[in-house]
ZATI-788406 format. One record per atom (N, C-alpha, C): z, x, y; residue in one letter. Coordinates in steps of 0.1 Angstrom, whole numbers, plus 5000, padded with zeros to 4 digits. Atoms other than C-alpha are relative to their C-alpha. Example, Ala and Ser with C-alpha at 12.3 -4.5 7.8 and 13.67 -1.06 7.14 Angstrom:
2
500050094988A507851234955A500050095012A500049914989S507151374989S500849925011S
***
This chain:
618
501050115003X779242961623X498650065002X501549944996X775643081615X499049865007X500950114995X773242911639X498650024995X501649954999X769742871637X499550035021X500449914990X768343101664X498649935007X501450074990X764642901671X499449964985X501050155010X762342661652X498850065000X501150035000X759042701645X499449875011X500650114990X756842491669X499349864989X500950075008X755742301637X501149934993X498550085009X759342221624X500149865016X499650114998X759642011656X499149865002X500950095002X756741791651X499749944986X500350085012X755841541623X498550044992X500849965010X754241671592X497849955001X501650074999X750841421602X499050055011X500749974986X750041561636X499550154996X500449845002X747741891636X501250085002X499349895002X749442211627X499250085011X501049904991X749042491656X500250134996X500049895005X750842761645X499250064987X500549945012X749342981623X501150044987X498749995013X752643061598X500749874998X498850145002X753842721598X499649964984X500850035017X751642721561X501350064991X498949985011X754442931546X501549995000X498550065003X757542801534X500750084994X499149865003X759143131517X498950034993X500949915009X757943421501X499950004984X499850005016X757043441465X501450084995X498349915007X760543681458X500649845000X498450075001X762743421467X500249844991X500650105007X760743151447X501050024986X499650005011X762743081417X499149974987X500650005007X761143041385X500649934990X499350085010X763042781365X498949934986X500450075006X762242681332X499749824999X500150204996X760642231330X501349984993X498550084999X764142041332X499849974982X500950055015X762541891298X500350054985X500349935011X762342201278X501350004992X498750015011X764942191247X500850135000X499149894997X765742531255X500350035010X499850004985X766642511291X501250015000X498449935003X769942671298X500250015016X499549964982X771742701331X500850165005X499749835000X772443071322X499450045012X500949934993X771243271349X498950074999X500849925005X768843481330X499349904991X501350095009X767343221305X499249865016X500850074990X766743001339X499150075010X501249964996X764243261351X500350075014X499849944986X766143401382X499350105002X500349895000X764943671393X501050105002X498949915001X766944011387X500350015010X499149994987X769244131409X500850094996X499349905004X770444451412X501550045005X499050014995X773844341424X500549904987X499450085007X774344111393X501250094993X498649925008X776844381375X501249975009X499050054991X778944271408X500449874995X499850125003X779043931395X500949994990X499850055014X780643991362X501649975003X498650034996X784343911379X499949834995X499850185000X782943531375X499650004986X500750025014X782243421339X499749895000X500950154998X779543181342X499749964988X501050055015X779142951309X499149915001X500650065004X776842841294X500049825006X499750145002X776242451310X498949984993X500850135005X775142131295X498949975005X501550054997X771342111292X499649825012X500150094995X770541861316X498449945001X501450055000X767241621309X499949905010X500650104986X765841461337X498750015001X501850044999X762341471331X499149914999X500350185003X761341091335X498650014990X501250055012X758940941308X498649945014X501350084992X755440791324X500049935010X499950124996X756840491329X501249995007X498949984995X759840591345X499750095014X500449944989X757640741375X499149955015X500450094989X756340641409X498850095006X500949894995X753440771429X500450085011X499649924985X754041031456X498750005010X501250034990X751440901487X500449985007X499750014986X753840861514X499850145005X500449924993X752541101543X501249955007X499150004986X755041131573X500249905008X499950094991X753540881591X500349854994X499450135007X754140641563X501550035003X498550004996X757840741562X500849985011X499350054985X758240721601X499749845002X500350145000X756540381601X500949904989X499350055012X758340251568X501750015008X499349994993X761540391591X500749905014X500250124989X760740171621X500149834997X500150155002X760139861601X501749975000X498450035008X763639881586X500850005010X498549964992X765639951616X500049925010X500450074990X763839771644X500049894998X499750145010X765039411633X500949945016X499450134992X767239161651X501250075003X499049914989X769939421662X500150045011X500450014994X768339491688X500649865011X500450104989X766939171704X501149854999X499150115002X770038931690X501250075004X498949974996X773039141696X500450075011X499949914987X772039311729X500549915010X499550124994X772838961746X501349994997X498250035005X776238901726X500750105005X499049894993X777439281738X499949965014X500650004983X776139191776X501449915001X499150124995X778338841775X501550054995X499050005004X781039001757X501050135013X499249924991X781839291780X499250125011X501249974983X779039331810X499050124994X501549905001X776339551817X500150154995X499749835002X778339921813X499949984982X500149965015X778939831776X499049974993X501650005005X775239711771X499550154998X501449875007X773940041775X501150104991X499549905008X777240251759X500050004991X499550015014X777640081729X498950034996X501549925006X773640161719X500450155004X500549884999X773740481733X501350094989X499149965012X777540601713X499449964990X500250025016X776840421680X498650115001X500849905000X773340621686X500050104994X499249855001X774440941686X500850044989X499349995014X776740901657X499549984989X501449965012X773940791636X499550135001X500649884997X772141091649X500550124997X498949915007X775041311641X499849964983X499750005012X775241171606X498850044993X501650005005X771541191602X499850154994X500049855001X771541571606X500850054990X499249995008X774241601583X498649984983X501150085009X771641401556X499150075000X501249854996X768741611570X499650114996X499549855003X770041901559X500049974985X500250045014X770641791523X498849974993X501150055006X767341591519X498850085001X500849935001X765341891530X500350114986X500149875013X766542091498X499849884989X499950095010X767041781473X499249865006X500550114999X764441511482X500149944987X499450105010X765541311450X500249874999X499850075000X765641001439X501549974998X498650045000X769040791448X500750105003X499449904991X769341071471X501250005008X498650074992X772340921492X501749974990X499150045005X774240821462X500550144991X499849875008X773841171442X500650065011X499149924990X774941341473X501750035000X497949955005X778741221469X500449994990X499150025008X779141181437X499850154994X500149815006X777941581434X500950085009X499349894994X779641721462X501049945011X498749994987X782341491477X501249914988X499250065016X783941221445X499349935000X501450085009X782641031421X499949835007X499950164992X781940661437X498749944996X501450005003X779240631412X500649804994X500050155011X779240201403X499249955009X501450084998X776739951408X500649805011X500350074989X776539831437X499249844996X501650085002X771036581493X500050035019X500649944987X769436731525X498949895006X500950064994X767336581552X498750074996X501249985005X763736581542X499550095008X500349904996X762436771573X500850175001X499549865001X765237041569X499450084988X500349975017X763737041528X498950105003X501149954998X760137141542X500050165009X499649894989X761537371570X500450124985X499149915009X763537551540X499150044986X501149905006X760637601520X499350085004X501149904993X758437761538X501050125008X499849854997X760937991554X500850074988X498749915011X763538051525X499350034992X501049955010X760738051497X498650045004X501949995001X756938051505X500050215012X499749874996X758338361531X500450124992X499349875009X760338591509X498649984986X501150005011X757338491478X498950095008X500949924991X754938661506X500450154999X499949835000X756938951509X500650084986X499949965014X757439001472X498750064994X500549975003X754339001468X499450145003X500449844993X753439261490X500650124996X499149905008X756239471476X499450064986X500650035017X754239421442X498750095003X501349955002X751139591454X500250195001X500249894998X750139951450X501150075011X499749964991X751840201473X498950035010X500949944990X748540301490X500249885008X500450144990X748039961500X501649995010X498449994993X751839911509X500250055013X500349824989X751840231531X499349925013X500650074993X748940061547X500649935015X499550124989X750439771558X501050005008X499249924994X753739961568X499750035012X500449924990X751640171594X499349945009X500350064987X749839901609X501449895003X499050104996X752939651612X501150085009X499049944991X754939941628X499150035014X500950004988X752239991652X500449895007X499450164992X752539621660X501149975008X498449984996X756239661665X500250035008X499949904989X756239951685X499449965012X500450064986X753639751707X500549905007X499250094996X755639471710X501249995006X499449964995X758339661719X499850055018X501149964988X756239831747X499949885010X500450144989X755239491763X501349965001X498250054995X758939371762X500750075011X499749934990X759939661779X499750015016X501150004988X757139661804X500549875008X499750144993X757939271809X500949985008X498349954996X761539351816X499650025012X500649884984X760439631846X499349895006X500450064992X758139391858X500749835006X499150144996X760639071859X500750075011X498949944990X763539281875X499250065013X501149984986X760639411904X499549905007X500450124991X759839051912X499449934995X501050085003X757538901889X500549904995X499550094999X758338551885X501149895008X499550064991X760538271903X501050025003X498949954993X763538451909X499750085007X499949904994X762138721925X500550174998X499049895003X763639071930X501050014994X498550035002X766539111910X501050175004X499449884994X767339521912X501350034993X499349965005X770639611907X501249865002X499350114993X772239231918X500849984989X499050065010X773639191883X500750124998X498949855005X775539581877X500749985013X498649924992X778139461908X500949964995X498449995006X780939421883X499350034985X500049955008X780139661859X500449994986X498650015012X783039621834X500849884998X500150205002X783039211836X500250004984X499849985017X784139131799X500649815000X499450155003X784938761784X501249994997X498250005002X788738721788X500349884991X499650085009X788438431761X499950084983X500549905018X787338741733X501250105004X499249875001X789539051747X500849975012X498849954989X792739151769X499550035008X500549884987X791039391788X498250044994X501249965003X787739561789X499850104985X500549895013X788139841767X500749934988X500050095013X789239601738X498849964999X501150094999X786139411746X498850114995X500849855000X784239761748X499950044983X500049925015X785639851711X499349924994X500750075011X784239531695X498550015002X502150004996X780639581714X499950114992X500349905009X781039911693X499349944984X499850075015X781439701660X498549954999X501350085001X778239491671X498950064998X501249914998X775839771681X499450034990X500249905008X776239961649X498749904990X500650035007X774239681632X498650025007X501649994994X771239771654X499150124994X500249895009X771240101634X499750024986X500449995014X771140021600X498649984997X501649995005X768140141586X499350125001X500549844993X767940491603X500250084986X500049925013X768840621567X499149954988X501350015008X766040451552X499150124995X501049905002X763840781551X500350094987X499449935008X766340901525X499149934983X500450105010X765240591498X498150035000X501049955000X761640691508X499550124998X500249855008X761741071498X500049964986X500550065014X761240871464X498350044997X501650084999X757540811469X498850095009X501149914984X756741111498X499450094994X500749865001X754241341494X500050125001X499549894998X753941691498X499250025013X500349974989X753641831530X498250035002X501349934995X750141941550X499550144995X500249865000X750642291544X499850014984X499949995012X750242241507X498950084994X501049905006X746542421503X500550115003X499549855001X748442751508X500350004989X499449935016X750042741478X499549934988X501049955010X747942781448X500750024987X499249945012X750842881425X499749864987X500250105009X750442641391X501750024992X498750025011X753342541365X501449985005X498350014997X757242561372X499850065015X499349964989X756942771404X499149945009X501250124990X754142501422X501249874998X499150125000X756942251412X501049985008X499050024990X759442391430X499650015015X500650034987X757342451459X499949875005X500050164998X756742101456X501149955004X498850124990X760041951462X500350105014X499849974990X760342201490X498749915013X501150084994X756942041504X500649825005X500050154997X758241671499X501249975008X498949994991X761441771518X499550045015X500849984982X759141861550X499349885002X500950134997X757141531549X501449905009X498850124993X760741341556X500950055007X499249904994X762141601577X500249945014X499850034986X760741481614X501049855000X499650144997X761541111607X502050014999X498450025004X765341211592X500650105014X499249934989X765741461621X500249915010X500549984991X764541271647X500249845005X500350114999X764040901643X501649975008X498950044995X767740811652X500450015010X500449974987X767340981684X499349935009X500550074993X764540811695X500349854998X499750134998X765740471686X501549975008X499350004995X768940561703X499449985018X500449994983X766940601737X499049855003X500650104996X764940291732X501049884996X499050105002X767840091723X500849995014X499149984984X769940211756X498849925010X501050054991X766540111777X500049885000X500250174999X766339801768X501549955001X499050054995X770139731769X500449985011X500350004986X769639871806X499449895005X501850064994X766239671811X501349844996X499350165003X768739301797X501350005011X498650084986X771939361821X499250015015X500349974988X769639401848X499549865006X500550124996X768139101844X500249844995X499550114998X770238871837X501450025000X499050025003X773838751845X500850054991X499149995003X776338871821X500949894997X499250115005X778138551822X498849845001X500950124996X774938351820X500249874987X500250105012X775038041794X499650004991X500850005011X772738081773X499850134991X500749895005X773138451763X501549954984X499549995012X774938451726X501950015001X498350014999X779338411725X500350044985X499149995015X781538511693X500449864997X499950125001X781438181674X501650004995X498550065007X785038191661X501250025016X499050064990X786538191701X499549935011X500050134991X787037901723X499650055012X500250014985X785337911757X500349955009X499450044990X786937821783X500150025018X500449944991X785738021811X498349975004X501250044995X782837901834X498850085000X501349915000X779138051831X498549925009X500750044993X776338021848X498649904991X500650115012X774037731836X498450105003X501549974999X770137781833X499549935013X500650104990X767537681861X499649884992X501050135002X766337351866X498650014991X501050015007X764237231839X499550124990X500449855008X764437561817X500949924988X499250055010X765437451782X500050114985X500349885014X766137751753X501150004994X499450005011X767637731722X499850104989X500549845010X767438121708X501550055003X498449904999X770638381706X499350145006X500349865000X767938661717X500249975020X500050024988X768838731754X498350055003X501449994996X764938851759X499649895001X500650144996X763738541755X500649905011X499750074987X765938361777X499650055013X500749944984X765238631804X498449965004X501450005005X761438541794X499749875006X500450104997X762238201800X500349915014X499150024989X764238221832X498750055012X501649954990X761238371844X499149955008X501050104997X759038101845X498950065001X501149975006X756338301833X499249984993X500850095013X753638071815X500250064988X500150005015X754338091779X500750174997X499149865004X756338431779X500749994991X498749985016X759338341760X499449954992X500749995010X756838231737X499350094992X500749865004X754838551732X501450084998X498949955003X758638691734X500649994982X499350095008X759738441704X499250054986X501249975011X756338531681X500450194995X499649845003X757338951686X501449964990X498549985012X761138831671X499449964990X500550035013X759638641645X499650114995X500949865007X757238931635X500750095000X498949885005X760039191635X501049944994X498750015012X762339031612X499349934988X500850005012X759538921589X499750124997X500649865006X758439311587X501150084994X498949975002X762239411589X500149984985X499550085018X762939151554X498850114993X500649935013X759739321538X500250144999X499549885004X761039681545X501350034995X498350035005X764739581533X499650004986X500450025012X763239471505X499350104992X500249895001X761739771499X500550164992X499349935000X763939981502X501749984991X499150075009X766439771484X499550014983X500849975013X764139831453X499550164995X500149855007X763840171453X501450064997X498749945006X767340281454X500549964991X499550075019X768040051424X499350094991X500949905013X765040251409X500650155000X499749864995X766240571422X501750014988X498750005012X769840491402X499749994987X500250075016X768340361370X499050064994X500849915004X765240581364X500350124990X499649875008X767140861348X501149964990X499450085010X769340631325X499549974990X500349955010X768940691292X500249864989X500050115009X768340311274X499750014985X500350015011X767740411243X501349954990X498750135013X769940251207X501150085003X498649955004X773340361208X500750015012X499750054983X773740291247X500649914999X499850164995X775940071258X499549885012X500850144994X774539721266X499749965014X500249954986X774939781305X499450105003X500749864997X773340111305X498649915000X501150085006X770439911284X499649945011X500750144989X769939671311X499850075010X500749944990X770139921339X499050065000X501349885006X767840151324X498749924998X500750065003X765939861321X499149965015X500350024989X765339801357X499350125010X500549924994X764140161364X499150064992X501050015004X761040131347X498749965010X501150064992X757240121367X499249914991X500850035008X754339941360X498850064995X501449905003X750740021351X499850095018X500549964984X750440071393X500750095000X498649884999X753940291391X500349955011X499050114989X755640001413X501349994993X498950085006X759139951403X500649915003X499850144997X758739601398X501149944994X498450015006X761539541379X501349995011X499450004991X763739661405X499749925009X499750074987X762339521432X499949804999X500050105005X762339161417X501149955000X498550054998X766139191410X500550045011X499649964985X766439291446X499649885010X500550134988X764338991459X501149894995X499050145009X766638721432X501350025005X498250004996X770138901444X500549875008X499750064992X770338721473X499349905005X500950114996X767638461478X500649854999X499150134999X769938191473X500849965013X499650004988X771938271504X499149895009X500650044992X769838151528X500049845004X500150154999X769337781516X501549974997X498650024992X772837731521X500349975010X500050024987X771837701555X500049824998X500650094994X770337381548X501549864995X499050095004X773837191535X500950065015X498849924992X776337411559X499850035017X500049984985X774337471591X500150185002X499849924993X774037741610X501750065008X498950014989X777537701627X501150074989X498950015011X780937851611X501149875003X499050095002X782837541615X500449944991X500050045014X781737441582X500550124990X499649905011X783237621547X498550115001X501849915005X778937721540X499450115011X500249924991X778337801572X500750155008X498849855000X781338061576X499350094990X500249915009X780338201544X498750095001X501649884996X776238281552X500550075011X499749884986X777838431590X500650114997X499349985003X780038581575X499050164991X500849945006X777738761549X498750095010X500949944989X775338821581X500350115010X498949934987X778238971605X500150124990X499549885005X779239221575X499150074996X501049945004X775939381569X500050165003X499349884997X777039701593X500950054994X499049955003X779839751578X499750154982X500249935007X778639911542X498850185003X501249904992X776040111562X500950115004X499549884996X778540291579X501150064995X499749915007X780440351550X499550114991X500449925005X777740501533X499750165014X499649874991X777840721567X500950115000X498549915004X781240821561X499850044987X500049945009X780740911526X498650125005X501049944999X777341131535X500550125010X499749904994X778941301559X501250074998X499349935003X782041401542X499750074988X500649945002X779541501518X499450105001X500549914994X778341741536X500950085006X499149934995X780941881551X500850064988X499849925015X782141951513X499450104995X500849895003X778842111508X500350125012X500149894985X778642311541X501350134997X499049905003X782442451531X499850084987X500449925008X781442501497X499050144997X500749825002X778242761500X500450065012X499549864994X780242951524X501350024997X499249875010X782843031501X499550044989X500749955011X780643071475X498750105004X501149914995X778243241495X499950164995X500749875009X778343591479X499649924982X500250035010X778043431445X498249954997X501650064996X774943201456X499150085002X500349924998X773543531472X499550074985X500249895010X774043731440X499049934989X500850015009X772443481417X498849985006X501449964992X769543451440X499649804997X500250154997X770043041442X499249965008X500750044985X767242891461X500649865008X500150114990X767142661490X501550005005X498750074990X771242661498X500550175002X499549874990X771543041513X499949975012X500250014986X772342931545X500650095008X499349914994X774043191556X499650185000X500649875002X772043461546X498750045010X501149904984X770343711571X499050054996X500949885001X768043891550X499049814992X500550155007X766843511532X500149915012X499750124996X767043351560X499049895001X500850094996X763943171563X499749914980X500350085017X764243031524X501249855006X499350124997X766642761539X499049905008X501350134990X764642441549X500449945010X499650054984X766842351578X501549985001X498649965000X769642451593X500749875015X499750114989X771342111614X500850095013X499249974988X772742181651X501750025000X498350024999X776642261657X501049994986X499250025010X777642251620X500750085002X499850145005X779942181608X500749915008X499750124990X781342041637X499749885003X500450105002X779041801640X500349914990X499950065011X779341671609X501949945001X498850094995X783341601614X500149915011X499850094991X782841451645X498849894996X500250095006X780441241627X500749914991X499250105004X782841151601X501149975005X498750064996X785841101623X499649845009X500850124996X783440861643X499849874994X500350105007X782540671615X501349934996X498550055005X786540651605X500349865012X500050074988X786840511641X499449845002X500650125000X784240251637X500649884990X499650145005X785540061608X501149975002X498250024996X789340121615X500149945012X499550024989X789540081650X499249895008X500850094994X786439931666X500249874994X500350145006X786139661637X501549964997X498650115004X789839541636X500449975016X500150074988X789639511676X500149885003X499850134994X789139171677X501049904994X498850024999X791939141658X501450005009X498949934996X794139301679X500649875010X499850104994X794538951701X500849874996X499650125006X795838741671X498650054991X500450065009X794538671639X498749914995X501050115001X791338511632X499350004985X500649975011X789638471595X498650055000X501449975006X786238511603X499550145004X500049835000X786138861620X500950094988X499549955013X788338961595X499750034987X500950005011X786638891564X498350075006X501249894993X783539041584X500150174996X500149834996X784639371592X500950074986X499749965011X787039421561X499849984987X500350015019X786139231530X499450124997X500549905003X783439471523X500850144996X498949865001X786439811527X500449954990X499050075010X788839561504X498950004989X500350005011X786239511480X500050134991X500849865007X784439871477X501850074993X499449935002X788140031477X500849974985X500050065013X789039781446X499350044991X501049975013X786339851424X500050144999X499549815007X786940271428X501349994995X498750005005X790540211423X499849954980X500450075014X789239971389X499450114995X501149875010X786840231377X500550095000X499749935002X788840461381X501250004988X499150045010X791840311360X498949984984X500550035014X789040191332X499350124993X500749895005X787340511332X501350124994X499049875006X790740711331X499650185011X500549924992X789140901359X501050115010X499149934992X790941191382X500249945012X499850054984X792341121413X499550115012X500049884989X791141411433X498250035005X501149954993X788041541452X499150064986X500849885013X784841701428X501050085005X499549895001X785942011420X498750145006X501049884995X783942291441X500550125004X499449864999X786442581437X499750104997X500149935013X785342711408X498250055001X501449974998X782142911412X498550014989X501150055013X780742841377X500149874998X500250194995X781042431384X498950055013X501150044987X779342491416X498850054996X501949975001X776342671407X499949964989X501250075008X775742471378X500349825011X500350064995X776142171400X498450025009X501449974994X773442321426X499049984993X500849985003X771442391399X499649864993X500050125004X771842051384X498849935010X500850074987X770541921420X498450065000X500849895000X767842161416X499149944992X500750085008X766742021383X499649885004X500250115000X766641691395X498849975006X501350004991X764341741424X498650074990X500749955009X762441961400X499049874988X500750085008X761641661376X499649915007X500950134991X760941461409X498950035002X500949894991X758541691424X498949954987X
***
């Protein structure tokens, strides 16, 4: 296993912060620069020699492989099929933050606490963590060579199998249900609608906000559990029964333990946001060094716009792993475990005694911070508490939204609508079109209509699942983790495809003088843009992890008996996705087996496919 030996001091810091070293400007030498003809040109060939490689006086070694001739590949988007590149680093770390720091957190850190005590508050953040973090790296590693649009989804269907398809009311509830189901989501539409600069903007101060409001929660926490307020000291009074679990949800603890796994994971989704934002990123700081103009400034380019999203994809999942554990610490400390008010699994019966609220304390939230806020009896806390949730799941929706609009664009941009298309193409193709601004409004329009209906469903069905409506929105709310960490599992057995593949192809890749995927090369080595920790180990123990999570963790609360609404939670989503590849595969007449990455004239025009694409992003 080749390691990487040491980092640059500039690889581990984010693209926005001063540069110190002096060589952190260059990114490889002019040799190793390839010289590919524009994706575009009518005579562009994936020959080795009409694509501009540079010679190589080892290619007469090569002629055991007979590389043909591939299929011209156009990817050179039209005008209007293009977006602006203005995210800087700190857009993409802030744009990162919005998306992930949501109601996973501060709504499900209470439901893990009540479900199975204080030890699996902080494990289940800190494992699911980690396994993001693991997956990340995996991703990391990819999106530093191919920053591309619909970067996540080209990944497996190039280098793991194809899985390419397309994704009378009371009056006061009426008023209530305007203003947050419509006049809210029309707000964050519109914002979606403006420029990127401005966008960006509002991103960077809203994550600021966030991050501060995180901060004071934190802080508030430490200073409750030290004494401040009418309980007093609390200390360590609530960690003396550790491994306390609700014997009306699980057998034992570590049943109880597997489902807080299931819960956590949705505190995560969103750490692979930075991937949908290599759409839109800039080119790195270091970009006044290089001067080169035409085809070989382009490819520099996507190497550039693969360093802007480097810190946030290395790194972010990390740090939200350590601020997720803190505060799951900072909530069993300061409150009960079996307190009343903290959040229960609505589909089992309670039966077991909990501790009520103080006198005269009255809160009707699922976020245990706010109760602790309110248990406090610290003037208007769980209020200033209540205003930070609101404002991270209104910044949350408008970075969902977002990012829900670009990866539509990112699929549909290079779809070829022109006459003789069929009438589904037409309409996708139709949706990955910008405007005059180079907003893909289109997309993100049919991203806001998908699901905008959900919501007011509330206002017949309730909040509760006792009702049919009400099952169905929870339902739809509870399975939100679950596709997340299948596109985990697919990304990382993605990569572990790749990882095997250029090291058996590694003299070949070598010989044609392939850039950006010689990772294994000693005399090239610094033309690779980042080499992840422990591969490929990691990377398996990332996807055996992720296997783990939907198999095992999410059928847990099964394992007690039978219930519909965990069930349809944690598996519809598997049942559907695994239906519609099986379907597409029957209508397409498709193989049954893995890509094909044996064959070392498929693989390097694959690569080079990947190559082109970033090439016509760049």
């Amino acid at each position: 296993m080749q390691m990487q030996e040491g980092h640059e001091f500039s690889d581990w810091l984010p693209d926005w912060l001063p540069q110190v070293t002096p060589g952190a400007d260059t990114v490889t030498s002019d040799q190793e620069l390839t010289q590919t003809p524009h994706a575009s040109s009518p005579n562009s060939s994936h020959s080795p020699k009409k694509l501009g490689y540079p010679p190589n006086e080892n290619d007469g070694e090569a002629d055991q492989f007979k590389f043909k001739q591939a299929k011209t590949l156009y990817v050179s988007p039209s005008a209007n099929r293009t977006v602006k590149r203005k995210l800087s680093g700190i857009h993409v770390f802030m744009i990162t933050v919005n998306g992930t720091l949501g109601t996973g957190l501060y709504w499900r850190g209470g439901q893990i606490l009540e479900l199975a005590g204080p030890l699996a508050a902080v494990l289940s953040f800190l494992l699911i963590g980690l396994l993001s973090w693991a997956v990340m790296q995996c991703v990391t590693e990819m999106l530093c060579i191919w920053p591309i649009p619909g970067a996540l989804s080209v990944y497996v269907t190039t280098l793991a199998a194809e899985v390419d398809f397309w994704t009378g009311a009371d009056g006061t509830k009426v008023i209530d249900g305007v203003v947050i189901y419509f006049l809210v989501p029309s707000i964050l539409a519109l914002i979606n609608a403006t420029e990127i600069e401005f966008y960006a903007l509002i991103e960077v101060l809203s994550g600021i906000i966030k991050l501060a409001c995180l901060a004071v929660i934190v802080i508030a926490l430490i200073v409750i559990n030290a004494g401040a307020g009418e309980k007093g000291y609390l200390g360590m009074k609530n960690w003396s029964s550790p491994i306390a679990f609700d014997h009306d949800a699980a057998d034992s603890w570590g049943i109880a333990f597997l489902m807080c796994l299931s819960i956590a994971t949705f505190a995560y989704v969103g750490v692979e946001i930075v991937a949908a934002s290599a759409l839109e990123s800039a080119l790195g700081t270091h970009r006044q060094r290089l001067d080169s103009t035409g085809v070989e400034a382009m490819q520099r380019n996507g190497i550039l716009i693969g360093s802007t999203v480097k810190f946030s994809s290395m790194y972010f999942s990390l740090l939200a792993t350590v601020a997720y554990s803190i505060c799951g610490l900072l909530v069993s400390l300061d409150i009960p475990w079996n307190h009343c008010n903290l959040p229960r699994l609505s589909w089992i019966s309670t039966t077991a005694e909990c501790l009520p609220s103080a006198p005269g304390i009255q809160t009707d939230t699922a976020s245990a911070f706010v109760v602790i806020a309110a248990e406090s009896m610290i003037p208007h806390l769980h209020n200033v508490f209540n205003a930070f949730l609101v404002f991270t799941c209104i910044t949350c929706a408008s970075t969902n939204l977002y990012v829900a609009s670009r990866a539509l664009f990112g699929l549909t941009s290079r779809l070829d609508g022109g006459r003789g298309q069929p009438w589904y193409i037409q309409i996708l193709a139709f949706l990955g079109r910008t405007n005059t601004r180079k907003v893909p409004i289109r997309a993100m329009i049919t991203s806001a209509a998908a699901f905008v209906w959900v919501p007011f469903l509330q206002l017949r069905g309730g909040t509760t699942t006792a009702t049919p409506i009400g099952m169905f929105v929870e339902i739809l709310a509870q399975m939100g983790s679950v596709p997340v960490v299948v596109v985990w599992t697919c990304e990382a057995l993605a990569y572990i495809r790749y990882y095997h593949c250029i090291s058996r192809h590694r003299s070949v890749i070598e010989r044609q003088r392939i850039p950006q995927v010689r990772r294994f090369s000693k005399s090239d080595y610094d033309d690779y843009p980042y080499r992840g920790p422990l591969q490929p180990y990691l990377a398996y123990l990332a996807f055996v992890g992720c296997l783990f999570v939907l198999i095992v963790a999410n059928g847990a609360s099964l394992w007690g008996g039978f219930y519909l609404f965990p069930f349809l939670s944690s598996f519809l989503f598997i049942l559907v996705f695994i239906g519609v590849w099986v379907l597409l595969k029957l209508v397409r007449r498709g193989t049954w087996t893995w890509v094909d990455l044996s064959n070392p004239d498929k693989v390097v025009r694959k690569l080079r496919k990947l190559h082109d694409i970033r090439l016509a992003a760049a």
